[in-house]
N, C-alpha and C positions, 0 to 999 in steps of 0.2 A: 293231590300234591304231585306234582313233575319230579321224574326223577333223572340228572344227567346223567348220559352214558358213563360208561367206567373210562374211559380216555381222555374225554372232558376234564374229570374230577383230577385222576394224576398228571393232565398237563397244568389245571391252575396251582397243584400244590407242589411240582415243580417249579413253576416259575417264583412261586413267590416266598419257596426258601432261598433264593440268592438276591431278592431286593435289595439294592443296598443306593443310597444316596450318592450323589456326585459331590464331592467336599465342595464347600462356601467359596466362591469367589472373592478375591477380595477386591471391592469397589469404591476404595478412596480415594479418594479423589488426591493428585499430589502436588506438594505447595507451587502457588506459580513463583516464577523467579519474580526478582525485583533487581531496583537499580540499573534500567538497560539505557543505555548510553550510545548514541550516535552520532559521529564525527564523519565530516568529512572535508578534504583538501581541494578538492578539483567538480563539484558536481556529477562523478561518473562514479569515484569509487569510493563505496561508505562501509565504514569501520563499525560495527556491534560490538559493545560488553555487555555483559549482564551477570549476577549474580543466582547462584539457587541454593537453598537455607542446607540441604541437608543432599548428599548426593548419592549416599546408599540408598535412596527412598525414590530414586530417577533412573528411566533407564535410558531417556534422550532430551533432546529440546528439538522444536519443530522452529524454523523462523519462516515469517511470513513477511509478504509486501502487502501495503494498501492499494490496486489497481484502481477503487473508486469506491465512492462515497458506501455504498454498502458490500464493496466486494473484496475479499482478502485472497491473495492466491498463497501457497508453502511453497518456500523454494528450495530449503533445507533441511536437513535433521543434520542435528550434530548429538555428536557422543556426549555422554557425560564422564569430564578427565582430573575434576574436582569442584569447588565450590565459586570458581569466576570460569566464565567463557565466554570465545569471541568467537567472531568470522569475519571476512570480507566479503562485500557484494558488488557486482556491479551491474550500474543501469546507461540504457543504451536506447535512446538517446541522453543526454545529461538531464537531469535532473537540477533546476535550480532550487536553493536551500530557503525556506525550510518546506518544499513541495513535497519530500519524498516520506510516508511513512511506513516503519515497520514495527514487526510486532515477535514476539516468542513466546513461549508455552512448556511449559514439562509434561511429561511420558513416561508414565508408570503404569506395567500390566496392562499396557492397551488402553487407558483412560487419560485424556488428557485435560489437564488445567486450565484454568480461563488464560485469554492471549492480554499480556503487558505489552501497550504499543507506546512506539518513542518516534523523535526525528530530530535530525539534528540542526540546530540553530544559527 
């Protein structure tokens, strides 16, 4: 039978009186908004609303554009300042309608929500 040194033995029973776990993450996922809505007057500059169910449970919205068929760029984060929110965007060169799509998402604790895309008609 091995026997550990005596240094050994009180550095493992020091360390492993102070174990103690990292509390739980929380990884839920947070509701994606609905209802987004896009208008615009001129093909340059497009108007976003969108809805989010619950706003204590958000701590942003990311909005995105569709640059192409599989590629989304973020060009925003907006606050969350209650249960409707907007922005303005603009694109340069115009954008003819219904060419331009975009998209939003909620942010909570670093996780973000699946993206609702819209464009306006």
């Amino acid at each position: 039978m091995k026997r550990l040194p005596i240094a050994l033995v009180l550095l493992l029973a020091a360390c492993s009186a102070d174990l103690t776990l990292p509390p739980k993450a929380d990884l839920t996922v947070p509701p994606s908004p609905q209802n987004l809505e896009v208008t615009s007057g001129d093909y340059i500059t497009y108007h976003l609303e969108w809805d989010i169910s619950d706003p204590t449970v958000i701590d942003s919205c990311f909005v995105y554009v569709l640059v192409s068929q599989t590629t989304v760029a973020r060009i925003d984060t907006v606050a969350v300042t209650g249960v409707r929110l907007s922005g303005d965007y603009t694109t340069d060169p115009p954008v003819p309608l219904p060419g331009i799509v975009f998209g939003v998402s909620a942010v909570s604790n670093g996780i973000e929500s699946y993206i609702v895309y819209g464009q306006a008609e």
